[in-house]
C-alpha positions as CSV (number, residue, x, y, z in Angstrom):
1,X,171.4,151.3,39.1
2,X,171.2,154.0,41.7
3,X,174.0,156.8,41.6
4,X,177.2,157.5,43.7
5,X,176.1,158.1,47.4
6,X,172.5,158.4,46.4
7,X,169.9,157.5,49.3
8,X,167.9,154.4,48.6
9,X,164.3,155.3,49.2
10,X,163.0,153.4,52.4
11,X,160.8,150.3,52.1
12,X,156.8,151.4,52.2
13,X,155.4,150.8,55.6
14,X,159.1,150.8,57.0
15,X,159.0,153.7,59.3
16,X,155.4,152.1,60.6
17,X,156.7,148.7,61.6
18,X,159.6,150.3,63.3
19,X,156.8,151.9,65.6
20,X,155.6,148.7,67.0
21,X,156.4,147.0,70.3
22,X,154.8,144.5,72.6
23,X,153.6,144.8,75.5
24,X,151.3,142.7,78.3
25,X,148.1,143.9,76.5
26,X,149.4,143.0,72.9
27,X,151.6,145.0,70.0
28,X,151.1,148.8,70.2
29,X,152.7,151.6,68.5
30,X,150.9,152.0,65.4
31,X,147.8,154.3,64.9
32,X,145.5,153.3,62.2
33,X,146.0,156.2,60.0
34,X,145.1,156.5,56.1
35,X,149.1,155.0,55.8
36,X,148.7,151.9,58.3
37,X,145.3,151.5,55.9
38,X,146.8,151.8,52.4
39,X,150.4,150.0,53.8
40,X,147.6,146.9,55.1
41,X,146.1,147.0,51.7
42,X,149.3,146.3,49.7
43,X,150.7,143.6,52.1
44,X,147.5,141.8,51.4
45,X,147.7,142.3,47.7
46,X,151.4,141.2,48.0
47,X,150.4,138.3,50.0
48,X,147.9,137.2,47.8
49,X,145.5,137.4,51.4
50,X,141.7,138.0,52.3
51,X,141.3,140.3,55.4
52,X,138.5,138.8,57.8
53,X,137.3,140.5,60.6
54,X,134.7,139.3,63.3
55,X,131.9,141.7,64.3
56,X,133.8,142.1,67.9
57,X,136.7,144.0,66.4
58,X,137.9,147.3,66.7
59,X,135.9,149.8,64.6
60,X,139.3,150.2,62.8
61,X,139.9,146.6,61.8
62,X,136.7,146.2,60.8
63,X,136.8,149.1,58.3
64,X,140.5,148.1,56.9
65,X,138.9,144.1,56.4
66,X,137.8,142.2,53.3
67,X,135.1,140.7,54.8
68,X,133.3,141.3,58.3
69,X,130.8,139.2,59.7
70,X,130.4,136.1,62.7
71,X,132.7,133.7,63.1
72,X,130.6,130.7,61.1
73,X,130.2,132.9,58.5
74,X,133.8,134.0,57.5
75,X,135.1,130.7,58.0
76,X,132.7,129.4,55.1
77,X,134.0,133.4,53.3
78,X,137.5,131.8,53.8
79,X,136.7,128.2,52.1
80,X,135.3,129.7,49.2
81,X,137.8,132.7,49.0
82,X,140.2,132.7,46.1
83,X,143.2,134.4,47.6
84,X,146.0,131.5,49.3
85,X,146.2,133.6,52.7
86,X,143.5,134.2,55.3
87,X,144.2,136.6,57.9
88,X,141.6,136.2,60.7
89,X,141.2,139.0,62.9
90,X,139.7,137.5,65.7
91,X,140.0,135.0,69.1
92,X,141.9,131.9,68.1
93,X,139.0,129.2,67.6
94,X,137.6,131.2,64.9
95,X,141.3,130.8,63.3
96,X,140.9,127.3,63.7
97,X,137.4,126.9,62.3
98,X,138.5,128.8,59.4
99,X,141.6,126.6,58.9
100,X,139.2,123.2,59.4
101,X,136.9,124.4,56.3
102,X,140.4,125.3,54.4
103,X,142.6,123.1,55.5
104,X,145.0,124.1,52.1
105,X,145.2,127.6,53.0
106,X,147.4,129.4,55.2
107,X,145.4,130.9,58.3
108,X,146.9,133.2,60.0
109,X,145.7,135.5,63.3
110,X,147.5,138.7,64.2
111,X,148.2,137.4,67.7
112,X,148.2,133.8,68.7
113,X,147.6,134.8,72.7
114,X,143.7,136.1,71.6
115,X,141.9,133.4,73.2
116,X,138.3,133.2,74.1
117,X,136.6,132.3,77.7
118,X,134.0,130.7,76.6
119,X,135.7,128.4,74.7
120,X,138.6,127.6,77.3
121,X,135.7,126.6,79.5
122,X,135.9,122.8,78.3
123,X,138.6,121.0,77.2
124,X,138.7,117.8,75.1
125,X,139.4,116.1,78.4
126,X,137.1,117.4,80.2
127,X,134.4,115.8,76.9
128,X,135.7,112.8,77.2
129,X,135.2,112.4,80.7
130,X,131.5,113.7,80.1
131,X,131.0,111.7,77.1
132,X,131.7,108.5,79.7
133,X,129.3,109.0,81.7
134,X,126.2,109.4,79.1
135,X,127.3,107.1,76.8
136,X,125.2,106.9,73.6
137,X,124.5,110.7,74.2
138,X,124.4,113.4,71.4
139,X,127.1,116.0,71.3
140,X,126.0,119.0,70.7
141,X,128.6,121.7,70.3
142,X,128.6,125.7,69.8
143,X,131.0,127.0,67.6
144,X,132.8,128.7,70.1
145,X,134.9,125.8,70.7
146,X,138.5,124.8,70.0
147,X,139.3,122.1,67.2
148,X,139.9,119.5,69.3
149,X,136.2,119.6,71.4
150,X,134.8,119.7,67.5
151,X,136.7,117.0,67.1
152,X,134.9,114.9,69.8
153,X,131.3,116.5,68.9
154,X,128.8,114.9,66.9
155,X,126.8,118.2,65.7
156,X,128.2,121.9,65.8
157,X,125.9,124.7,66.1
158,X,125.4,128.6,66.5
159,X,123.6,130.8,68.4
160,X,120.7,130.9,65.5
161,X,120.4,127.9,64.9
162,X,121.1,126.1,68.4
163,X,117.5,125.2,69.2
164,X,116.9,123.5,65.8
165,X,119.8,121.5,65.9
166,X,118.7,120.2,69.4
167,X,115.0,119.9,67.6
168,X,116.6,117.4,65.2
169,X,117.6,114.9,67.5
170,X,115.8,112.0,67.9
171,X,113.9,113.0,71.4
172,X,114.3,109.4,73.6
173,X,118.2,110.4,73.0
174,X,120.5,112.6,76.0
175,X,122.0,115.5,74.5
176,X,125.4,116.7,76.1
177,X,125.1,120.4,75.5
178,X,128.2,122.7,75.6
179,X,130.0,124.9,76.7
180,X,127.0,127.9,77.2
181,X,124.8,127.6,79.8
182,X,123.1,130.4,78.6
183,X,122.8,129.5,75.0
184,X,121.7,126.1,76.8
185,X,119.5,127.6,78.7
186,X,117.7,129.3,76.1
187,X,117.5,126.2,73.9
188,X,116.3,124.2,76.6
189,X,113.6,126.5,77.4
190,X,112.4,126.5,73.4
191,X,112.5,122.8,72.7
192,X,111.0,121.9,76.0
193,X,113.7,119.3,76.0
194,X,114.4,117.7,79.7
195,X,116.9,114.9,78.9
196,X,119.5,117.7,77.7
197,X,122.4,117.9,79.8
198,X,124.2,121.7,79.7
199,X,128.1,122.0,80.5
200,X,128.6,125.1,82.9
201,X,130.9,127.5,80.8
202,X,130.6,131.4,80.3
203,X,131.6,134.1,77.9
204,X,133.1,136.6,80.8
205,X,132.0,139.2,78.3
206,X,128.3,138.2,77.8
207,X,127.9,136.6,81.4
208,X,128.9,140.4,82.8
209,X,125.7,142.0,81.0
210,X,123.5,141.6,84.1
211,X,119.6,141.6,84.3
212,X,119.4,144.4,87.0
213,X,121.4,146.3,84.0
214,X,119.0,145.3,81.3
215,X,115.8,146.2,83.5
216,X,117.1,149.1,84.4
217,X,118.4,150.1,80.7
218,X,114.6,148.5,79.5
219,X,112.8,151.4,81.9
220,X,114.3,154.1,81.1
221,X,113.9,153.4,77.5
222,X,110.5,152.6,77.3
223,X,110.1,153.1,73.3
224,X,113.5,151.2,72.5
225,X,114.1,147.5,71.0
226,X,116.0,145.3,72.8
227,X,118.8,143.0,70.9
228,X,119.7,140.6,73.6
229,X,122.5,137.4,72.3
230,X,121.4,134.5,74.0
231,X,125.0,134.2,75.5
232,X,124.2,137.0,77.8
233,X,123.1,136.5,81.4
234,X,120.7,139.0,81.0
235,X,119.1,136.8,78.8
236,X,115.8,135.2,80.8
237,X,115.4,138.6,82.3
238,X,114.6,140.2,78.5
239,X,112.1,137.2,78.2
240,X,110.8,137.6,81.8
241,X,110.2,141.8,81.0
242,X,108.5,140.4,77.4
243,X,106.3,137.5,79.7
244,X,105.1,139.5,82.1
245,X,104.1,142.5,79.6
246,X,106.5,145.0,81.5
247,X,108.1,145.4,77.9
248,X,106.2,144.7,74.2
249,X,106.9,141.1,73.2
250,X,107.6,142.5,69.9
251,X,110.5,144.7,70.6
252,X,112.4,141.6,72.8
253,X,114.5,140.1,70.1
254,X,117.0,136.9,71.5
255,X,119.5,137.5,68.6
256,X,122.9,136.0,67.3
257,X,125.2,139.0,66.0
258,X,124.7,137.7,62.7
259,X,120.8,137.8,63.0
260,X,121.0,141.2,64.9
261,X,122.2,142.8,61.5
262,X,119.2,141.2,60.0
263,X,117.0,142.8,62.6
264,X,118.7,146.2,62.9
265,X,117.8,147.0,58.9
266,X,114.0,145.8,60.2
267,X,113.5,147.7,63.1
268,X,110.7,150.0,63.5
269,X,111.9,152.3,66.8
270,X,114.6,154.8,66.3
271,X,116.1,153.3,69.4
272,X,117.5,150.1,70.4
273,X,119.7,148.5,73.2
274,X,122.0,146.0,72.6
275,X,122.9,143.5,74.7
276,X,126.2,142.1,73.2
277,X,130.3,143.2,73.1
278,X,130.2,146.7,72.2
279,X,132.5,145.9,69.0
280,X,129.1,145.3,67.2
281,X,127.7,148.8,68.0
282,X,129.6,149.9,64.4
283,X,128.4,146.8,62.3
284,X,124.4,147.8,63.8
285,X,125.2,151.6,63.1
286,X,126.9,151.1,59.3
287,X,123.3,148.8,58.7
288,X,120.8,151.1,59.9
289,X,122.4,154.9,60.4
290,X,119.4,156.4,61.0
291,X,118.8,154.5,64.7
292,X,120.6,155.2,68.1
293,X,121.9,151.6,69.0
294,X,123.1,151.9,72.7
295,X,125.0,149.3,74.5
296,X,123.3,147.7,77.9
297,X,126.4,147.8,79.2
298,X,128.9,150.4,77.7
299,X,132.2,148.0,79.2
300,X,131.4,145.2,78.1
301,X,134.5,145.1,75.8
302,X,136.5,141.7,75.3
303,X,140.3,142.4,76.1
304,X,141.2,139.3,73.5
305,X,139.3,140.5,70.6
306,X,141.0,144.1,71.3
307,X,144.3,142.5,71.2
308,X,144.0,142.6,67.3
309,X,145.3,145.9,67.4
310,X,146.6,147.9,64.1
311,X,150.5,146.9,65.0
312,X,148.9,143.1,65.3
313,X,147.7,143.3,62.0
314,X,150.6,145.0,60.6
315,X,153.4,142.6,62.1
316,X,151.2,140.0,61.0
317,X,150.9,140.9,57.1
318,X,154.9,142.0,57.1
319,X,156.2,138.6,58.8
320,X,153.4,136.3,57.9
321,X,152.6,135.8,61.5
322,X,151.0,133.7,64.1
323,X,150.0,131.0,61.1
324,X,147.0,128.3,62.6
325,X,147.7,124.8,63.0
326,X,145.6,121.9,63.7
327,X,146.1,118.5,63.3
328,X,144.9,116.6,59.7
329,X,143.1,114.4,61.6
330,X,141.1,116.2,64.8
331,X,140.6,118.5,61.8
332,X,138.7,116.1,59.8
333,X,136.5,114.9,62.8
334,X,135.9,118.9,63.1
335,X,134.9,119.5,59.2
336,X,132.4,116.1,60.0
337,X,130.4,117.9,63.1
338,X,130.1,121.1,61.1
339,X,129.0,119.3,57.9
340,X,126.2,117.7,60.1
341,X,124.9,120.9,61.1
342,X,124.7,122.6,57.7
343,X,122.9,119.3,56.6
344,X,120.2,120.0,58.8
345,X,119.4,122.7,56.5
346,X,119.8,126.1,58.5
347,X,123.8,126.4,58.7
348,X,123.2,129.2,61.2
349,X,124.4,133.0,61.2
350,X,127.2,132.3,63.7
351,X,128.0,132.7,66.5
């Protein structure tokens, strides 16, 4: 029992949280010193939560995380995980996919308002209506989708393994292809495949990563690598610089961010531009220290992966907050398009 007019010591963590407001951008207020580390640490332990954070993240969040790695990935971390709480620091499909392969556990995302582009780009209205006019057509669907397109798709895929999902389709059948023209783009161009129908949507982030900035980048790096994700608009001009033997075949690499860790611990120059969201630069450099990875394009940051900010993290782990819904029902549908793709025997490094 404590004394007469003795203090009670604060709470830990209390005089963070007290720091933290919200503003148009996200929550804000808290720097991620050794404290906001250790205090995130204990409200996991406390919570009896697994930290996930996608390769996008800040440098920060990634470092303070349980787990970091592509979407796909930590999803199937979060399924086999043993702790009850998964705290997704991500955009807000990965939530969801993470939720459809647990649907037991509590998923929750340090702000609910981190949404994704590319995935906004189609709505399960929109499929339907698409769906109608090819009838008998094979959905194919990235991941980077919400739970209710998965739930109208017949196979999901990822970036890496996109072009033999496609491959396994019986070839007299239309695919419906979505929501990545670039991605479709790319697997269209590998398979050869002309009855494949692509759906017109965009990562803002990866669609902003312009050839003229990749040629440009290629020339004046003459002895570099090039990582290029196949979301990137820059894409066709990597292959084009490869084709016409402008740039070694060898050192053009069409990568998911999962596969560019991969290739990062193999490369053999002691340079190498990446075409991607500059988040991954610390993933690339943490695998391979000893080579200069340089972004193609130094902004090409995505403002709703930054939202999971330290506060974000912090407010979430102190009030258990923004938890991940989706409905028992789209979310079996969902768990059925993914299972099909991992059946097909490469389940993909993400997205």
């Amino acid at each position: 029992m404590a004394t007469m007019g003795a203090e009670l010591a604060p709470a830990p963590g209390t005089a963070l949280r007290e720091r933290i407001t919200d503003g148009p951008s996200g929550y804000t207020g808290v720097e991620a010193t050794p404290e906001w580390a250790a205090e995130v640490k204990r409200l996991a332990r406390q919570r009896n939560a697994t930290i996930l954070a996608h390769n996008y993240q800040l440098p920060e969040i990634q470092d303070v995380a349980d787990h970091v790695g592509d979407s796909l990935a930590l999803s199937r971390i979060a399924a086999e995980a043993p702790e009850e709480t998964i705290v997704f620091c991500g955009v807000h499909f990965m939530a969801e996919t993470a939720k459809i392969l647990s649907p037991e556990k509590t998923v929750l995302i340090p702000d609910e308002r981190a949404g994704c582009s590319l995935a906004d780009s189609i709505t399960a209205a929109e499929l339907r209506e698409w769906k109608a006019e090819h009838p008998g057509a094979v959905v194919v669907s990235y991941v980077n989708t919400t739970a209710a397109v998965k739930g109208l798709t017949d196979i999901c895929c990822t970036s890496s393994n996109a072009v033999d999902v496609v491959a396994s389709i019986d070839p007299d059948r239309e695919v419906l292809f979505l929501p990545d023209q670039f991605l479709g783009a790319h697997v269209k161009r590998e398979t050869g495949r002309e009855n494949i129908h692509i759906w017109m949507g965009e990562c803002h982030v990866h669609a902003g990563i312009n050839g003229d900035e990749l040629n440009a980048q290629a020339r004046a790096h003459p002895d570099a690598e090039l990582f290029v994700h196949p979301e990137c608009g820059c894409a066709t001009s990597a292959l084009y610089l490869a084709g016409e033997g402008e740039f070694p075949a060898d050192r053009v690499h069409i990568l998911s961010t999962g596969g560019m860790i991969d290739a990062a611990r193999a490369a053999k120059s002691s340079q190498v531009l990446v075409a991607t969201e500059i988040g991954m630069l610390h993933q690339l450099r943490k695998a391979a220290p000893g080579i200069d990875f340089q972004a193609v394009n130094d902004r090409a940051a995505c403002k709703y992966m930054k939202m999971i900010t330290p506060a974000a993290l912090l407010r979430c782990l102190e009030e258990n907050r923004d938890e991940v819904h989706v409905d028992p029902d789209t979310a079996a549908l969902a768990r059925h398009s993914v299972q099909r793709m991992i059946e097909i025997g490469n389940p993909g490094g993400g997205e």
